[in-house]
N, CA and C atoms as a LAMMPS dump frame, in Angstrom:
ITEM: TIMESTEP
0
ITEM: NUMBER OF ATOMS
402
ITEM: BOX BOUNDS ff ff ff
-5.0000000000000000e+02 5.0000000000000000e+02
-5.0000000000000000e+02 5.0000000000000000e+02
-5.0000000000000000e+02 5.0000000000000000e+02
ITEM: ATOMS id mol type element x y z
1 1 1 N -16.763 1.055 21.664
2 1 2 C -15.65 0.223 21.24
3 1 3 C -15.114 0.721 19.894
4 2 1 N -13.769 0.637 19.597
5 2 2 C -12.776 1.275 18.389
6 2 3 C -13.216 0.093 17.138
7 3 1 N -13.699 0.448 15.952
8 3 2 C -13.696 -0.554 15.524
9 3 3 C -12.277 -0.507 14.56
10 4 1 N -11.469 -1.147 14.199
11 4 2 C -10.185 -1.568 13.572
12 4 3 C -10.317 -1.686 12.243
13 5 1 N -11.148 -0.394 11.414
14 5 2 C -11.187 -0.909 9.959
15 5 3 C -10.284 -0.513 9.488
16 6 1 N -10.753 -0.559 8.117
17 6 2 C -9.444 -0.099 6.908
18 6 3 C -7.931 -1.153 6.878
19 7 1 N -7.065 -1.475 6.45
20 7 2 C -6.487 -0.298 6.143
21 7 3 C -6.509 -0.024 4.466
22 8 1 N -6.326 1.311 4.216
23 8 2 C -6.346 1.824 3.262
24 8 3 C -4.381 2.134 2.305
25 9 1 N -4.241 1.991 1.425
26 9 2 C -3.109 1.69 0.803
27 9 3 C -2.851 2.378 -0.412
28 10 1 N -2.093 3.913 -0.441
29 10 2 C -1.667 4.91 -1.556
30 10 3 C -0.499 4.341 -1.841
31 11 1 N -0.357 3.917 -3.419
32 11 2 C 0.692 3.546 -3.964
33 11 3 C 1.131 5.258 -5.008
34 12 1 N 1.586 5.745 -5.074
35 12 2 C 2.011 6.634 -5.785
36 12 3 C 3.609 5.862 -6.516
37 13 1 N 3.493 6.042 -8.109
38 13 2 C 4.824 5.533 -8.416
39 13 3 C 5.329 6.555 -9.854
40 14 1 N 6.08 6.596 -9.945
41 14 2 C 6.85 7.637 -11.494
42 14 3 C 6.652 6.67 -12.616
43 15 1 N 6.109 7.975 -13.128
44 15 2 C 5.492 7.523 -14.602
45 15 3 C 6.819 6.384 -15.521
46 16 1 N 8.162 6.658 -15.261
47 16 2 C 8.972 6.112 -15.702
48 16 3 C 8.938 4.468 -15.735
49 17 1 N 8.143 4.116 -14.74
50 17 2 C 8.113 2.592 -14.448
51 17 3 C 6.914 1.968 -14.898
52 18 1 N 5.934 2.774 -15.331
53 18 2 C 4.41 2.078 -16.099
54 18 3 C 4.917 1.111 -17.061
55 19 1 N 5.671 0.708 -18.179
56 19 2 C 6.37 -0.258 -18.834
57 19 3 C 7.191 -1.191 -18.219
58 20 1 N 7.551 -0.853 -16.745
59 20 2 C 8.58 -2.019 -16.244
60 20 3 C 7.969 -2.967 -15.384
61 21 1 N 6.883 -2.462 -14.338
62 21 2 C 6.354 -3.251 -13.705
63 21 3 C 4.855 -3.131 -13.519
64 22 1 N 4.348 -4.229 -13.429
65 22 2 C 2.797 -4.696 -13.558
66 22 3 C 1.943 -3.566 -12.451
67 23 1 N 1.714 -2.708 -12.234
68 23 2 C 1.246 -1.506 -11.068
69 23 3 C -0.224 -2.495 -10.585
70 24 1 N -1.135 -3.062 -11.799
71 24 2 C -2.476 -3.553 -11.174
72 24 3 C -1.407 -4.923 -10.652
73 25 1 N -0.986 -5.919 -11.014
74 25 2 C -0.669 -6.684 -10.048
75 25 3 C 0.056 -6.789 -8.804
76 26 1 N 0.942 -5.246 -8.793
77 26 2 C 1.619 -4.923 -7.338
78 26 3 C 0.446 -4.88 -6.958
79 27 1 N -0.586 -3.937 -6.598
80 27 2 C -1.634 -3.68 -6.167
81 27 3 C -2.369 -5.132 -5.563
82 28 1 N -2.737 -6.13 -6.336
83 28 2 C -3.168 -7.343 -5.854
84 28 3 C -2.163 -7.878 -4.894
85 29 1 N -0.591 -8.018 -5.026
86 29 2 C 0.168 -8.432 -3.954
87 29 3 C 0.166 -7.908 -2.657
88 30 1 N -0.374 -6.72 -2.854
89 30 2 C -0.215 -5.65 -1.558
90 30 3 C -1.678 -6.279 -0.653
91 31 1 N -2.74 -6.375 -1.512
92 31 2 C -4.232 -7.046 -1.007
93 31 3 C -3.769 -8.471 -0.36
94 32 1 N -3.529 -8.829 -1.369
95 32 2 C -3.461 -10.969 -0.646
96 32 3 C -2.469 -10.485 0.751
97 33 1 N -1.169 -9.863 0.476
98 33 2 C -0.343 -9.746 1.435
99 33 3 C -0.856 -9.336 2.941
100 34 1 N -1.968 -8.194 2.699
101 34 2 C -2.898 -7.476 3.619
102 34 3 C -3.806 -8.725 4.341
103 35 1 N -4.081 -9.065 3.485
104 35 2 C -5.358 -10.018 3.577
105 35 3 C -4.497 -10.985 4.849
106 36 1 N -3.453 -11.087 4.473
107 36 2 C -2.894 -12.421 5.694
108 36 3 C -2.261 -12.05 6.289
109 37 1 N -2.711 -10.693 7.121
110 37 2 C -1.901 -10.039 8.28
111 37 3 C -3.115 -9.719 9.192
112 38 1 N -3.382 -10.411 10.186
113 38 2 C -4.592 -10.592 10.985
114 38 3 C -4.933 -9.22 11.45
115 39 1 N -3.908 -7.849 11.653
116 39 2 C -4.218 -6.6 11.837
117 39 3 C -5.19 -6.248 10.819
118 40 1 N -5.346 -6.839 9.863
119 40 2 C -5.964 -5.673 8.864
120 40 3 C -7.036 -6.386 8.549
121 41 1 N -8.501 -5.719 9.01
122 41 2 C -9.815 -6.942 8.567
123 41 3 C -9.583 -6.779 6.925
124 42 1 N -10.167 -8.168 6.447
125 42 2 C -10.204 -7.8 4.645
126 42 3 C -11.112 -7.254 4.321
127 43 1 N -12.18 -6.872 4.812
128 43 2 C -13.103 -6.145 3.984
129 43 3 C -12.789 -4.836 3.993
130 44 1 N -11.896 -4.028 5.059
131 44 2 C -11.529 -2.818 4.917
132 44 3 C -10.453 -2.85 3.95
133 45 1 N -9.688 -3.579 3.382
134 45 2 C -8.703 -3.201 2.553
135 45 3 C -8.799 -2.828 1.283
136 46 1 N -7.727 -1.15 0.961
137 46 2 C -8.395 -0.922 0.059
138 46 3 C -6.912 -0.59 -0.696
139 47 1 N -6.643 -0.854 -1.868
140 47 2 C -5.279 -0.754 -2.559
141 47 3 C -4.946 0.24 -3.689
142 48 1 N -5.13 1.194 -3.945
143 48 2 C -4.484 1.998 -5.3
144 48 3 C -3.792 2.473 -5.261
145 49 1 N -3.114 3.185 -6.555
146 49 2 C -1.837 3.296 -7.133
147 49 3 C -2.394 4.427 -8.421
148 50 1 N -1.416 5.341 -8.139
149 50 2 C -1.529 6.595 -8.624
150 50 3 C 0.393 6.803 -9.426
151 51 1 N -0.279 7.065 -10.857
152 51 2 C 1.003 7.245 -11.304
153 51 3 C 1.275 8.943 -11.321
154 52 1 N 2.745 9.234 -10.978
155 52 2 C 2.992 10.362 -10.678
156 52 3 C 3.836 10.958 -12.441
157 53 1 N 3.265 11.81 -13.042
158 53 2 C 3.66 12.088 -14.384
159 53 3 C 4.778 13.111 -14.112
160 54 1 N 5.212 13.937 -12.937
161 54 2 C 6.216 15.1 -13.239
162 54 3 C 7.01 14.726 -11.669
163 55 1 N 8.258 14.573 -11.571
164 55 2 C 8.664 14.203 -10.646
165 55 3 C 10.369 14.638 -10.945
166 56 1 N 11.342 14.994 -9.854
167 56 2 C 12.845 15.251 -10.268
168 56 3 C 13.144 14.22 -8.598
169 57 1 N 14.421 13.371 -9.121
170 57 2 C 15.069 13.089 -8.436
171 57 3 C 16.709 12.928 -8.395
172 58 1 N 17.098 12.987 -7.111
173 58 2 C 18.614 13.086 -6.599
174 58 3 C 19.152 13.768 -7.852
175 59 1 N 20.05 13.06 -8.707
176 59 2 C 21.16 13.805 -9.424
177 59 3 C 20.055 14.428 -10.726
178 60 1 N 18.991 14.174 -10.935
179 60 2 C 18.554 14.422 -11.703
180 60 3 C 18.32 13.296 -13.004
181 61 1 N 18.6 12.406 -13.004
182 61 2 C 18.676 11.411 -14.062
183 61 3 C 17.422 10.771 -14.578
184 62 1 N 16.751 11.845 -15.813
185 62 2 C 15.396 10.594 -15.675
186 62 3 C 14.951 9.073 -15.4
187 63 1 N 15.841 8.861 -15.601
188 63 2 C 15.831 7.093 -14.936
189 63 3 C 15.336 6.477 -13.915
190 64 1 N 15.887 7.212 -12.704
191 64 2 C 15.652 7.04 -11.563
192 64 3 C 13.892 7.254 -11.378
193 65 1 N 13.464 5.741 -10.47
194 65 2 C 12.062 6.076 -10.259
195 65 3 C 11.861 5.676 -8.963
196 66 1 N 10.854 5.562 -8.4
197 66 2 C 10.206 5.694 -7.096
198 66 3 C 8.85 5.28 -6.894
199 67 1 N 8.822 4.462 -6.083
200 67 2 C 7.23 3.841 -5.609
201 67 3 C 7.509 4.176 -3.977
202 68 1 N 6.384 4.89 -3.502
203 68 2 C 6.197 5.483 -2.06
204 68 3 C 4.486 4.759 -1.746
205 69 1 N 4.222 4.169 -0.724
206 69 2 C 3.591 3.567 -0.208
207 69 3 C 2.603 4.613 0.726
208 70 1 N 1.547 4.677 1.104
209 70 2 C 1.416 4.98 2.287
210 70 3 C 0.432 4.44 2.86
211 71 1 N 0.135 3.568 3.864
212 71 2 C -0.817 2.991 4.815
213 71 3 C -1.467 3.986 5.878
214 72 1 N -2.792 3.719 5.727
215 72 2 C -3.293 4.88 6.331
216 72 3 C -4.188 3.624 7.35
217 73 1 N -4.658 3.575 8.58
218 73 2 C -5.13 3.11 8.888
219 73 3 C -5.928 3.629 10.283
220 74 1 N -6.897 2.826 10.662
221 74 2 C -7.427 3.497 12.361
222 74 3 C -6.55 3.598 12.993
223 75 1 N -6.882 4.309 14.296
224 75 2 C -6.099 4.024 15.084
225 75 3 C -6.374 3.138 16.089
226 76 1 N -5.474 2.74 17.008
227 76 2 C -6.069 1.514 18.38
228 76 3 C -4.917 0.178 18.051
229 77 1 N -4.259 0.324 17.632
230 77 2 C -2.967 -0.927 16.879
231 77 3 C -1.983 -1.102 17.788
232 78 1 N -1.402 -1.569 18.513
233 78 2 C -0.211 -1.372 19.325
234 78 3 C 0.514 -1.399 18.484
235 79 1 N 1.838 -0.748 18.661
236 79 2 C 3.038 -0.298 18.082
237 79 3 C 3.451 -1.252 17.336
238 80 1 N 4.141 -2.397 18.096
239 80 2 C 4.447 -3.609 17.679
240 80 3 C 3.654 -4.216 16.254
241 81 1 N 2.236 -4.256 16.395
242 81 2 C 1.849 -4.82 15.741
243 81 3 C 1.518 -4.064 14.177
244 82 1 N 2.019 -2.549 14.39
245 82 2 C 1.898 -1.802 13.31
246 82 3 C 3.181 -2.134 12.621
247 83 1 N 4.717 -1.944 13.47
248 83 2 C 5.562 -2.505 12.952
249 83 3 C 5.909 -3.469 12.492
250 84 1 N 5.298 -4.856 12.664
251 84 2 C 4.657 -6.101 11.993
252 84 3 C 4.381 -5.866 10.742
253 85 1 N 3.508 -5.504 10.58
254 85 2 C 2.451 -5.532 9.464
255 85 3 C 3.013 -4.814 8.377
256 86 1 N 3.955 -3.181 8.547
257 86 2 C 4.698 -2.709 8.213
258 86 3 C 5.8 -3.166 7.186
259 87 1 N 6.888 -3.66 8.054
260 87 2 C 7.42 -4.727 7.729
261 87 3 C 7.62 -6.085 6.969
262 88 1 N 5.972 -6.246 7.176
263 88 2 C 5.829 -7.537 6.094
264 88 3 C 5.392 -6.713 4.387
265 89 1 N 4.315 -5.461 4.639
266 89 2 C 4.027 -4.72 3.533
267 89 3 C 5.384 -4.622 2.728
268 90 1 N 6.69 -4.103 2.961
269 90 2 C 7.31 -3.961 3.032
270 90 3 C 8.286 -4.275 2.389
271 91 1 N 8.22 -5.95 2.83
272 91 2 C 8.941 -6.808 2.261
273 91 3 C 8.381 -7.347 0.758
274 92 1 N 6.638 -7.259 1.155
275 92 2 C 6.188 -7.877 -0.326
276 92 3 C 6.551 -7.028 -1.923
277 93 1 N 6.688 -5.553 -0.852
278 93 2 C 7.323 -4.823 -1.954
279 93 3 C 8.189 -4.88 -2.832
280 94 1 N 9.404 -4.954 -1.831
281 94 2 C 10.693 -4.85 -2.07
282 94 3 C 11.202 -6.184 -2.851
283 95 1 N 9.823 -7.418 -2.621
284 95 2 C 10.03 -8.788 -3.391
285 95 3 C 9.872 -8.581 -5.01
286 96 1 N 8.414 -7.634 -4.892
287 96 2 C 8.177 -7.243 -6.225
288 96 3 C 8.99 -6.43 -7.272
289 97 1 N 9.602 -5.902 -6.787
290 97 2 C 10.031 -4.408 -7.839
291 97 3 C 12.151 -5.345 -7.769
292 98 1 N 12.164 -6.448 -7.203
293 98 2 C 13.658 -6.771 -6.925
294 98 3 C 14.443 -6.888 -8.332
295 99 1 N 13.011 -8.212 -9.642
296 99 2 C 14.348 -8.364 -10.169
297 99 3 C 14.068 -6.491 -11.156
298 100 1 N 13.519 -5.757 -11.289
299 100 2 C 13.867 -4.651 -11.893
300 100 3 C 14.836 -3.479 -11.175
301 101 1 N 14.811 -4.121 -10.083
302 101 2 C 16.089 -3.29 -9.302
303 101 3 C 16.998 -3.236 -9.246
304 102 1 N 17.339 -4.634 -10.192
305 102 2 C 18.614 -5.036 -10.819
306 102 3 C 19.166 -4.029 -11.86
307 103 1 N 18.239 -3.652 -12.316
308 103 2 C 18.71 -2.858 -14.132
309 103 3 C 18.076 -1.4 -13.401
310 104 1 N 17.534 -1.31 -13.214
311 104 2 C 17.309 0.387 -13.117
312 104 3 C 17.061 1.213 -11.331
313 105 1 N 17.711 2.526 -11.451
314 105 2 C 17.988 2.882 -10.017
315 105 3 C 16.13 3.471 -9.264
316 106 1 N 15.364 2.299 -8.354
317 106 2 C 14.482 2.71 -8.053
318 106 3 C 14.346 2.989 -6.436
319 107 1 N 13.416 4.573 -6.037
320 107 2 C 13.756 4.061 -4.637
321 107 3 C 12.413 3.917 -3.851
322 108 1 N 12.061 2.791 -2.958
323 108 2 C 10.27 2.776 -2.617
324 108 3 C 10.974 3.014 -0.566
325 109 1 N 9.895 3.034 -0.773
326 109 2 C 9.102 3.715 0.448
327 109 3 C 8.051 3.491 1.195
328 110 1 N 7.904 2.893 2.291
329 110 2 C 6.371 2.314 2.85
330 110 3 C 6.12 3.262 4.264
331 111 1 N 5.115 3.647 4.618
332 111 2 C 4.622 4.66 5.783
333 111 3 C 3.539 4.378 6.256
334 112 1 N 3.292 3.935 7.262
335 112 2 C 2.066 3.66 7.682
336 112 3 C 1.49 4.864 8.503
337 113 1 N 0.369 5.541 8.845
338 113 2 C 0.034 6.449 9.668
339 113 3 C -1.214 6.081 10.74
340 114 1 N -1.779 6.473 11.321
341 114 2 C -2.795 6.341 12.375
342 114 3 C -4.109 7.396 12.088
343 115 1 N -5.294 6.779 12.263
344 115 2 C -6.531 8.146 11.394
345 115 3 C -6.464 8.092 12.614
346 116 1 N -7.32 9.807 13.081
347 116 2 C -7.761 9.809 14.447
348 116 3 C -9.719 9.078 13.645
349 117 1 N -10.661 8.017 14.507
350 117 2 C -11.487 7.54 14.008
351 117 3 C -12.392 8.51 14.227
352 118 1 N -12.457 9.375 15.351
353 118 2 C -13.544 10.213 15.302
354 118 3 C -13.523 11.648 13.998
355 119 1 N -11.892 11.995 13.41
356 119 2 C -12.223 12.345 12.126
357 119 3 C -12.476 12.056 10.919
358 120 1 N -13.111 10.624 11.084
359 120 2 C -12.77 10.143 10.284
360 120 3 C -13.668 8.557 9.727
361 121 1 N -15.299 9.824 9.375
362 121 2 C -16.409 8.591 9.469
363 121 3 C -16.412 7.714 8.163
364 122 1 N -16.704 6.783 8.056
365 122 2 C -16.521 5.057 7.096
366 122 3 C -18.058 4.984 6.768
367 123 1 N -18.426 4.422 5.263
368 123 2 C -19.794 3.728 5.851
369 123 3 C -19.234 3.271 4.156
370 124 1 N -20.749 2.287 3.776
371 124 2 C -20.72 1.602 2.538
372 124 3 C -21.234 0.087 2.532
373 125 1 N -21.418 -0.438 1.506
374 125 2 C -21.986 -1.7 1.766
375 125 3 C -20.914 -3.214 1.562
376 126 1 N -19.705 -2.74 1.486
377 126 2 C -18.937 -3.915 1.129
378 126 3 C -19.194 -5.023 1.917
379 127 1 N -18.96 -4.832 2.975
380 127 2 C -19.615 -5.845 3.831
381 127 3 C -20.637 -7.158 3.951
382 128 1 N -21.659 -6.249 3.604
383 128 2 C -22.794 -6.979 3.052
384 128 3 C -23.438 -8.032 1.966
385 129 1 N -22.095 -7.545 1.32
386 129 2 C -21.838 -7.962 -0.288
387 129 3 C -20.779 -9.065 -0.147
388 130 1 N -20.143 -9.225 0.623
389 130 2 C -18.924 -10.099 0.881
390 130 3 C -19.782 -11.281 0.561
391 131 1 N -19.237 -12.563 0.027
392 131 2 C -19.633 -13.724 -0.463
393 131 3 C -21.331 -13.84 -0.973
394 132 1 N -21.556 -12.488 -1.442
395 132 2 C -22.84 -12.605 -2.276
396 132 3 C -22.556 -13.183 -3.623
397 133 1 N -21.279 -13.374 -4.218
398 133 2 C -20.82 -13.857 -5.544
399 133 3 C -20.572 -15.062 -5.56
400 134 1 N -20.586 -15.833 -4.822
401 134 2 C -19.983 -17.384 -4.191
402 134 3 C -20.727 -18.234 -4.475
C-alpha cells in the first residue's frame, strides 16, 4: 500500500522582501493552511523558505521581487485533489503578500510536483513524538 506522506514545501523568495514581509510567519500560514487540507497528513508537513540573495528580473528593476513555491509531494493523489489543495496553497499566499502588493511589483508562484515513492525513502521519528509535549 502507497503511503501518502509529506507534503514537503520550498519557499524560495528575493532577498529584496526580507524587510517587507514576515518569511517565518508566511511559513506558519502555509503549515496551518496544509494542516486543513485533508490531502496532506500533518505530520508529514514540512515548510521552509530560502532567501534568494542574487536574482534579475523582467525589466531589470531592483524592486521587483518574487516568492516561488514548490510542493513536492508522494505520489498516488488524484488530479483533482492535487488541484484542490494547490489552489487553496495558493490562495493563502496570494492573501499574505496582498496588502504589500499594493506598493511594490511582486511575482509568486506555487508548483506542486509528484515524488516517484520508490525514489524516494522517508524515515524519522516525528511521529512518535507527536503529542509527547501535551
Amino acid at each position: 500500500m502507497l503511503t501518502k506522506t509529506m507534503p514537503h514545501f520550498q519557499i524560495d523568495y528575493s532577498a529584496n522582501l526580507e524587510d517587507l514581509l514576515d518569511m517565518a510567519a508566511l511559513c506558519e500560514e502555509i503549515r496551518a493552511t496544509a494542516a486543513g487540507i485533508a490531502a496532506f497528513p500533518m505530520p508529514g508537513i514540512r515548510v521552509r523558505a530560502t532567501r534568494v540573495d542574487h536574482f534579475a528580473m523582467a525589466d531589470g528593476d531592483p524592486r521587483h521581487g518574487f516568492i516561488d513555491m514548490s510542493i513536492r509531494l508522494r505520489e498516488g493523489r488524484p488530479e483533482a485533489v492535487k488541484q484542490a489543495a494547490t489552489a487553496a496553497i495558493f490562495a493563502a499566499l496570494e492573501a499574505f503578500v496582498a496588502p504589500v502588493m499594493q506598493t511594490r511589483s511582486i511575482a509568486i508562484s506555487v508548483e506542486m510536483r509528484d515524488i516517484n515513492a520508490a525514489l524516494s525513502p522517508k524515515g524519522g521519528s516525528v511521529r512518535s513524538h507527536l503529542g509527547a509535549q501535551e
